[in-house]
C-alpha positions as CSV (number, residue, x, y, z in Angstrom):
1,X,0.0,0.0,0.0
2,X,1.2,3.8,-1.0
3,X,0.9,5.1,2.9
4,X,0.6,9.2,2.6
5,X,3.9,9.6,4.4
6,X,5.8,7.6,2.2
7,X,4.4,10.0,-0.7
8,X,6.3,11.6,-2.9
9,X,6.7,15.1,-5.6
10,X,5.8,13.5,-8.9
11,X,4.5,10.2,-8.1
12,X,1.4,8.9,-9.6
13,X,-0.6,7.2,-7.3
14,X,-3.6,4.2,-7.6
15,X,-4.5,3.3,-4.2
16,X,-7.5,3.1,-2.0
17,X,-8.2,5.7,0.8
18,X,-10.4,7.0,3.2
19,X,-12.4,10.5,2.7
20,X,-12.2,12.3,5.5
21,X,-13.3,15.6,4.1
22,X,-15.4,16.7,1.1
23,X,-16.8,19.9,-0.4
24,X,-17.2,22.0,-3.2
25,X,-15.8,25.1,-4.3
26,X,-15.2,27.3,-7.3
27,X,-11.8,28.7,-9.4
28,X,-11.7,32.3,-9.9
29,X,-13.0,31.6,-13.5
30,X,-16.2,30.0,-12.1
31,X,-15.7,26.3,-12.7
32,X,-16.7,23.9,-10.2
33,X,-14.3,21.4,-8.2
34,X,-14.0,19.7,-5.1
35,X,-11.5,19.5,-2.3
36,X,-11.1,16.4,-0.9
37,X,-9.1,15.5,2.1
38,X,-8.0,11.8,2.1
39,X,-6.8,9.9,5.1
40,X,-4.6,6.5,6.2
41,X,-3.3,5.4,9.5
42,X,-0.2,7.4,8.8
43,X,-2.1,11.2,7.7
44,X,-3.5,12.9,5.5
45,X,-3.7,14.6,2.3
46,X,-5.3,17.3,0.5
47,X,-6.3,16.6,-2.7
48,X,-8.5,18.0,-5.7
49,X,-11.4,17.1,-8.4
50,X,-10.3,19.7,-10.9
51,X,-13.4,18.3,-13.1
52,X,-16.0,16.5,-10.8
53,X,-18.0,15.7,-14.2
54,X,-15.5,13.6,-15.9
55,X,-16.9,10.1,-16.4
56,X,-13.8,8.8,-14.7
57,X,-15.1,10.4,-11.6
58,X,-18.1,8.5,-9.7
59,X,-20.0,10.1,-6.3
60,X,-18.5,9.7,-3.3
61,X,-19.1,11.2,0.3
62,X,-17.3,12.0,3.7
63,X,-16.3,8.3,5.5
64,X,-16.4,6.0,1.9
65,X,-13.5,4.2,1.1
66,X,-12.3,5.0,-2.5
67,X,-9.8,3.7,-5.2
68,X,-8.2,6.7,-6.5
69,X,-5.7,7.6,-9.6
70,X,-3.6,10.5,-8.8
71,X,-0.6,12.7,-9.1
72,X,1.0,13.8,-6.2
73,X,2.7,17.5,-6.4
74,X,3.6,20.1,-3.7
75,X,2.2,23.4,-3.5
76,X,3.4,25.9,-0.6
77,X,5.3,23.4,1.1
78,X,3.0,20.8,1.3
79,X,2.0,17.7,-0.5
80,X,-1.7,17.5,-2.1
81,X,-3.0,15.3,-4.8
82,X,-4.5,16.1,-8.5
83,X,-7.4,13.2,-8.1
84,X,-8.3,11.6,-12.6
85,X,-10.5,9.0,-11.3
86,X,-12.2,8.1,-8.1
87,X,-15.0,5.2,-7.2
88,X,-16.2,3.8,-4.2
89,X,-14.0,0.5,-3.3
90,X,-16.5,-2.5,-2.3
91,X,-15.9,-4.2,0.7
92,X,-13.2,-6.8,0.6
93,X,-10.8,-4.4,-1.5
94,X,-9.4,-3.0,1.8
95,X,-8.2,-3.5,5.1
96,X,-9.9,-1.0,7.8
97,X,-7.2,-0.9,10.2
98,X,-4.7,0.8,7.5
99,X,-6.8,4.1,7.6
100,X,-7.0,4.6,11.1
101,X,-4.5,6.5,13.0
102,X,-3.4,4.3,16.6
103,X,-0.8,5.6,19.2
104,X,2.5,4.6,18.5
105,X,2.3,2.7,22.1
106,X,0.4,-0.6,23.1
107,X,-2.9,0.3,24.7
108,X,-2.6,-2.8,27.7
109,X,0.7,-1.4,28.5
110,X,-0.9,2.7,28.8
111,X,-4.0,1.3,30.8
112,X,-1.9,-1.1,33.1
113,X,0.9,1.9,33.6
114,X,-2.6,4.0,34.3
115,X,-4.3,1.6,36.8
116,X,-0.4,1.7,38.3
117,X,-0.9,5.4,39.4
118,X,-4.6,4.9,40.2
119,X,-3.5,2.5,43.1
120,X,-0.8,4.5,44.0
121,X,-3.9,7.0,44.9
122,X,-3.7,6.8,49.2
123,X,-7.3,8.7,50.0
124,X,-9.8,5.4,49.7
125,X,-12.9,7.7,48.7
126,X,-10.7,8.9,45.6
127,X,-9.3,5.6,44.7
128,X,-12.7,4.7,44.6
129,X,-13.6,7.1,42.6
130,X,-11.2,6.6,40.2
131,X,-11.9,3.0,39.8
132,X,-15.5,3.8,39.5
133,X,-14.5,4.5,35.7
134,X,-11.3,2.9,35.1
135,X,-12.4,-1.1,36.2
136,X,-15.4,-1.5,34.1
137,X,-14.7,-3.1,31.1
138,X,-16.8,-1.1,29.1
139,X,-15.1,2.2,29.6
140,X,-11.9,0.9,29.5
141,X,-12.9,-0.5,25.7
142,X,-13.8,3.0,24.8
143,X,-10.8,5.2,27.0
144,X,-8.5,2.9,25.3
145,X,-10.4,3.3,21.8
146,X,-10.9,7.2,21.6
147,X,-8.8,10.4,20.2
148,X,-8.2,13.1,22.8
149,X,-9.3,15.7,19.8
150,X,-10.6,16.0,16.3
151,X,-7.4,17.7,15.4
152,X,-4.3,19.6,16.6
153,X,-3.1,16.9,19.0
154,X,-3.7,12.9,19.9
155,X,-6.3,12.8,17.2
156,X,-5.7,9.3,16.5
157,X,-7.3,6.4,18.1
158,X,-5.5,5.4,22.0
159,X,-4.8,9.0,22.1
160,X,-7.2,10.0,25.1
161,X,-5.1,7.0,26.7
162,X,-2.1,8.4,25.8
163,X,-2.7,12.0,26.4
164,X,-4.4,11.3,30.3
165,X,-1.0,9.2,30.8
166,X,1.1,11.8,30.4
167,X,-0.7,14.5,31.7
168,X,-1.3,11.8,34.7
169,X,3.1,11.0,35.0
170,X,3.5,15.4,34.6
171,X,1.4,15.7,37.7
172,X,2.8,12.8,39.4
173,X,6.6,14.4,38.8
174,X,5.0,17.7,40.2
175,X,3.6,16.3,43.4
176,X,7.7,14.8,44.0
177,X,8.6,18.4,43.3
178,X,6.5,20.3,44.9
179,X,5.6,18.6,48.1
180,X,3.2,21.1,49.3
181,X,0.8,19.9,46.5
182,X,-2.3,17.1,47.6
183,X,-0.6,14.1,45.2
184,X,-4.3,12.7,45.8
185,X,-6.5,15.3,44.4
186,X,-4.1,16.4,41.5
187,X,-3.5,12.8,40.1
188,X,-7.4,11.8,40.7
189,X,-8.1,15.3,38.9
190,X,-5.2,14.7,36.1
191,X,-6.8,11.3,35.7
192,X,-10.4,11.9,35.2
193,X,-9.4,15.6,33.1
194,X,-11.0,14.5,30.1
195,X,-13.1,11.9,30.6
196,X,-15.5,14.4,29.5
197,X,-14.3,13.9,25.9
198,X,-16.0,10.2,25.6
199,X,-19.1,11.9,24.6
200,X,-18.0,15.5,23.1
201,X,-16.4,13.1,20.0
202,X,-17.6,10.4,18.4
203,X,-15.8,7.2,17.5
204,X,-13.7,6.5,14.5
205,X,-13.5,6.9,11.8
206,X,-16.1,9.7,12.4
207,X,-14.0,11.4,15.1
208,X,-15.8,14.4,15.0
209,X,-18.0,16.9,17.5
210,X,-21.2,15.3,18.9
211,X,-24.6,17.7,19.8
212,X,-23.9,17.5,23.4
213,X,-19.6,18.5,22.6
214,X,-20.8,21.4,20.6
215,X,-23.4,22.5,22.8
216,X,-21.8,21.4,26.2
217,X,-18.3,20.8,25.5
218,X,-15.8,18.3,27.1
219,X,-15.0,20.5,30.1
220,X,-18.6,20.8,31.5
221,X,-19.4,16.5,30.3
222,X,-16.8,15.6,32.4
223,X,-17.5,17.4,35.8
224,X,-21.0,16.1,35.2
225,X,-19.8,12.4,35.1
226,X,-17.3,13.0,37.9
227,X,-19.8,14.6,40.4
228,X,-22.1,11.8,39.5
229,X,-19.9,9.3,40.2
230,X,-19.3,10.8,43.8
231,X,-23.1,10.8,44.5
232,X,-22.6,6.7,44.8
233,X,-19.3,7.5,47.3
234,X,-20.8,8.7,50.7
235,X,-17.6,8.9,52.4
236,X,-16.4,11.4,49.8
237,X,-15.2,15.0,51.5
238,X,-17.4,18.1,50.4
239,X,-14.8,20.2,49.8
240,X,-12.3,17.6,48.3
241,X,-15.5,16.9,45.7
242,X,-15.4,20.9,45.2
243,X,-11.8,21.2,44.8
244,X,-11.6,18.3,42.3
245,X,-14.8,19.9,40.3
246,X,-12.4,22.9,40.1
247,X,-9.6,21.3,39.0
248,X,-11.0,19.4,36.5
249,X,-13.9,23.0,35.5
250,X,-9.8,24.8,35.2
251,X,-7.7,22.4,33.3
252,X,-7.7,24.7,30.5
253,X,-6.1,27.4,32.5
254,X,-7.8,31.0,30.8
255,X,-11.4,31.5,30.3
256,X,-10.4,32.3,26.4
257,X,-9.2,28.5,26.3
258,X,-12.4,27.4,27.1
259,X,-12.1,27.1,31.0
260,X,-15.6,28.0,32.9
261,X,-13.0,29.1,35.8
262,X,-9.3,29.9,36.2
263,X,-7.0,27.9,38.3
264,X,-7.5,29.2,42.2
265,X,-5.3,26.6,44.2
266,X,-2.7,25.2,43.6
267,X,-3.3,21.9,42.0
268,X,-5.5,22.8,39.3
269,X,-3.0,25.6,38.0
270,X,-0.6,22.5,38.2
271,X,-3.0,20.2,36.3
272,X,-3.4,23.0,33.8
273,X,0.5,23.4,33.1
274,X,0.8,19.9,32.8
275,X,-2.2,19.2,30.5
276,X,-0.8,22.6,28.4
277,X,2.6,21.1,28.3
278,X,1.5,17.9,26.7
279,X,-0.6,19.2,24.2
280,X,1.6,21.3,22.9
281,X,4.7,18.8,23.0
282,X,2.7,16.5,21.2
283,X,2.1,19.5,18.4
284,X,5.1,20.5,18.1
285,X,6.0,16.2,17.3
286,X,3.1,15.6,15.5
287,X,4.1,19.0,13.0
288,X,7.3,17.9,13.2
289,X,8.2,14.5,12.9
290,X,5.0,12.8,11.5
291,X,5.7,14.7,8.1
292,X,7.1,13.7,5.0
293,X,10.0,16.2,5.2
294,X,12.5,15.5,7.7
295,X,14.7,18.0,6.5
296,X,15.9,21.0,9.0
297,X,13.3,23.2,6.6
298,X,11.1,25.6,8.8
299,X,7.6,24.1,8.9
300,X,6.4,27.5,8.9
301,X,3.4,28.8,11.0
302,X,1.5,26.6,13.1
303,X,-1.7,28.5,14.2
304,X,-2.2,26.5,17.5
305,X,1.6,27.3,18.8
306,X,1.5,30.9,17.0
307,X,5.2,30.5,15.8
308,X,7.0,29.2,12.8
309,X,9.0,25.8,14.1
310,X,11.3,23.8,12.9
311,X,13.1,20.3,13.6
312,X,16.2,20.5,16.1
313,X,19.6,19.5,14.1
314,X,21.2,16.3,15.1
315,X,24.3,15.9,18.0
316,X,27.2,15.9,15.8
317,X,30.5,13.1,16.5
């Protein structure tokens, strides 16, 4: 199979790929054609129907699986695709698992290094809570299963896994540094951060904003399911449930990220650094190091980061 990173200036491509994006638009001269964004486990490309009515060209639509005859070029840095013929492929002709995007890491390993920190957790009414989600079966089939975002970072499937791992292990190194921090509340609160997002996306291939994310929004879902959750835990503390609600209600850190309140102790401006820090790693690797071009080229401006980046030169001897 031609995977999109391994594309190249000039090739000519027949392959079979997923549509991930489809609309129509018009040239400056008024002729119709479509943009197209195709997608594989490996990325994705943006491509074009310069003549939608050509009889090589068949219907397709947004999550179809279509054979394709292309040629690949590159146009301000970036590679896209001039799509000559295009038709749904029937079932059979492909392999689903090539065209969805997985974490680099083994999802038993990310859970069980996960459940790990949740029984490190020394408060019982916490623990519990934790374990509330994280030992049913059927949300750990779906943590392990779901993006942490449409786009910009961990959009690929084991990346809410991945992405509440890391965040988790940031915390953890935090609580070591900073003793004056409650280990307890921060992990439980780095832990259950965005569990919220479970219902703001859908699944895969889909992977987009549901009605309740667009109108609710991960942030606000996961409180919800958190508090909940506590309602079945009598022993929990009142105000250890109202400082975790924070935390989790100020993970985003500024009120123009999102956040229904800024960070007022000390653990949920922690958790906020350390879900900031992630996210924006993970940018900078996925802008970097998942392209085609591993030259020491500048990238050029990435909207999220707000700065032109580049990859760091290799140690030389």
């Amino acid at each position: 199979m031609h995977f999109i990173n391994t594309l190249s200036e000039g090739q000519q491509i027949k392959e079979i790929y997923l549509v991930k994006k489809v609309s129509q638009a018009q040239t400056k001269a008024g002729k119709p054609y479509l943009n197209v964004t195709l997608q594989d486990k490996t990325g994705t490309i943006d491509c074009k129907v310069w003549d939608p009515s050509s009889p090589g060209i068949e219907e397709f639509d947004v999550l179809d699986y279509i054979s394709i005859c292309g040629d690949v070029s590159v146009y301000n840095g970036s590679y896209q695709m001039s799509i000559r013929q295009a038709r749904k492929a029937a079932e059979g002709e492909y392999t689903p698992a090539d065209y969805l995007p997985c974490s680099e890491r083994d999802p038993e390993e990310m859970y069980t290094e996960l459940l790990r920190l949740i029984h490190s957790v020394k408060a019982e009414y916490m623990r519990k809570l934790l374990l509330s989600f994280f030992d049913d079966e059927e949300f750990k089939r779906q943590f392990c299963f779901h993006s942490a975002a449409k786009s910009v970072h961990h959009g690929f499937i084991g990346g809410l896994l991945e992405h509440t791992l890391s965040v988790a292990k940031v915390c953890n190194f935090y609580a070591k540094h900073y003793p004056f921090l409650d280990r307890d509340l921060l992990l439980t609160a780095a832990i259950c951060h965005d569990i919220g997002k479970l219902d703001e996306l859908s699944a895969y291939p889909s992977n987009d904003y549901t009605d309740q994310g667009q109108l609710i929004g991960h942030i606000v879902i996961g409180a919800g399911m958190v508090r909940d959750k506590i309602k079945e835990i009598p022993e929990f503390p009142e105000v250890k449930q109202k400082e975790l609600l924070h935390c989790i209600l100020a993970h985003h850190g500024e009120l123009e990220f999102g956040s229904p309140k800024k960070p007022a102790i000390c653990e949920a401006m922690a958790l906020s650094f350390a879900d900031n820090v992630d996210a924006k790693m993970e940018t900078m690797k996925e802008s970097i190091y998942n392209s085609q071009n591993q030259s020491l080229a500048w990238k050029g401006y990435n909207r999220f980061l707000e700065t032109n980046i580049r990859p760091t030169a290799p140690n030389e001897g």
